[in-house]
N, C-alpha and C positions, 0 to 999 in steps of 0.2 A: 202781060208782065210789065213792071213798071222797071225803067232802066236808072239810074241813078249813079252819077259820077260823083264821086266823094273823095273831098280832099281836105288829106286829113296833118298834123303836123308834129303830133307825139298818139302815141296807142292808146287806142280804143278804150274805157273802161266800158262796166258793164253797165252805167246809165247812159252812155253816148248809144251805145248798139240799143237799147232797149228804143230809147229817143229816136235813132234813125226808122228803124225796122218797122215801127209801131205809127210811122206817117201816115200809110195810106193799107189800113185795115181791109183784110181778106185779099188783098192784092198779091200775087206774086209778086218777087223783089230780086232784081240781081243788080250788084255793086259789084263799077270798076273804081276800086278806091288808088289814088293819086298821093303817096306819101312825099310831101317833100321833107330834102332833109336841112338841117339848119347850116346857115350860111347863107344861104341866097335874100337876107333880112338884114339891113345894118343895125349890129350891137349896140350902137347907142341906143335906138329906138328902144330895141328889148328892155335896155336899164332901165328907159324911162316910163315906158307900161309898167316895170316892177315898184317903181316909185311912186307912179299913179294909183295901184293899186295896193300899195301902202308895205310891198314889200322890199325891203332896205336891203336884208340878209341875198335877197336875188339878186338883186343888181347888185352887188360885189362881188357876188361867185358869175358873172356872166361869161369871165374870160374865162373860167375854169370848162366852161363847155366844150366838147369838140364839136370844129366846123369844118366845112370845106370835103377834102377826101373821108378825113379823121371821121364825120359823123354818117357815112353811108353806111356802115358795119348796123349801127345803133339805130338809121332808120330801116333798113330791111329788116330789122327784129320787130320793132315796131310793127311795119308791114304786115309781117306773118301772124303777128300775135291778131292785131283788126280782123284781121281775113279770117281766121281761125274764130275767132268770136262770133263774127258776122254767120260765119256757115253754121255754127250753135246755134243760131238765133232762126235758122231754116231760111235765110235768102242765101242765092248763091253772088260768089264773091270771086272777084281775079282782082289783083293791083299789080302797078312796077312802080318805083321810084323815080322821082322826080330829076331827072338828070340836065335837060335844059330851060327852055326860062317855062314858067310853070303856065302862065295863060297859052304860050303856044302850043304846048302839051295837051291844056284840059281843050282848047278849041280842036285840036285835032281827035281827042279820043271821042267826045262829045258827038263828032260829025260821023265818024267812026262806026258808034255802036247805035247811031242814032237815038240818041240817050235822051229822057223824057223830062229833064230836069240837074241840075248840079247843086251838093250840099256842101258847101266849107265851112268846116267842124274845125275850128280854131280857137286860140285864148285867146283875148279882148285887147286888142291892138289899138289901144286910144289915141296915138300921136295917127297912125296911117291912116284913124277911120273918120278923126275931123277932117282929114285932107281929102278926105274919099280914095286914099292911097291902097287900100286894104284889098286882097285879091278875091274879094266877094263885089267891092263895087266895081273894081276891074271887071272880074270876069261880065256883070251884065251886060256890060255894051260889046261883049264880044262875041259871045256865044251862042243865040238866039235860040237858050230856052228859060224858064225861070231859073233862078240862082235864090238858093235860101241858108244866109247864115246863121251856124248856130253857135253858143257857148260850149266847146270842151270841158266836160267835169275832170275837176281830181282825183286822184283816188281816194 
């Protein structure tokens, strides 16, 4: 069975699950997906991914997001929804929320479940990923298994 720690940072659609699940063909598959929730990312950043990406309308509503306490409600829905998709999709699935700093988290569950690899399913963080700030190049020097990022689809 192949183990997979997946972190993830809004829910799942059904091309992200089809994307994950469909890595490594005929394998059994179980994901411990790693939801964090928003806030642990400076706002500015975000505005300026939305500007990079050419969207204006987003980075004006950025305040209007909840962070902090406010957005654990809306990432455990998130959560449930991924895991609930994932187990559709016939791997089996467990997550919790991302509650302290998030590398210490995926290194611990990583060592954990002795997990075969880590996926961060995230939107395209261009200010953190010139800097190599982004927690996919993080995670590599910390984890000691492969780390593969990928693009979050919209709905």
């Amino acid at each position: 069975m192949i183990t997979t720690v997946l972190m993830i940072e809004k829910p799942m659609v059904p091309t992200d699950v089809e994307l994950v699940t469909t890595l490594h063909p005929g394998e059994p598959q179980s994901f411990v997906v790693l939801m964090q929730p928003r806030g642990d990312q400076d706002r500015l950043l975000r505005a300026l991914d939305d500007i990079a990406l050419g969207e204006i309308g987003d980075a004006v509503r950025e305040a209007d997001e909840p962070e902090g306490d406010e957005a654990l409600l809306p990432a455990q829905r998130a959560l449930d929804h991924s895991l609930k998709a994932l187990r559709a999709a016939g791997a089996e699935a467990v997550g919790q929320i991302i509650e302290e700093h998030p590398l210490d988290v995926l290194s611990s569950v990583v060592s954990q479940t002795k997990a075969d690899e880590v996926i961060v399913l995230t939107a395209p963080h261009f200010v953190e990923e010139l800097f190599h700030r982004d927690w996919a190049s993080r995670a590599r020097h910390k984890v000691g298994v492969p780390v593969l990022k990928l693009f979050a689809h919209a709905e």
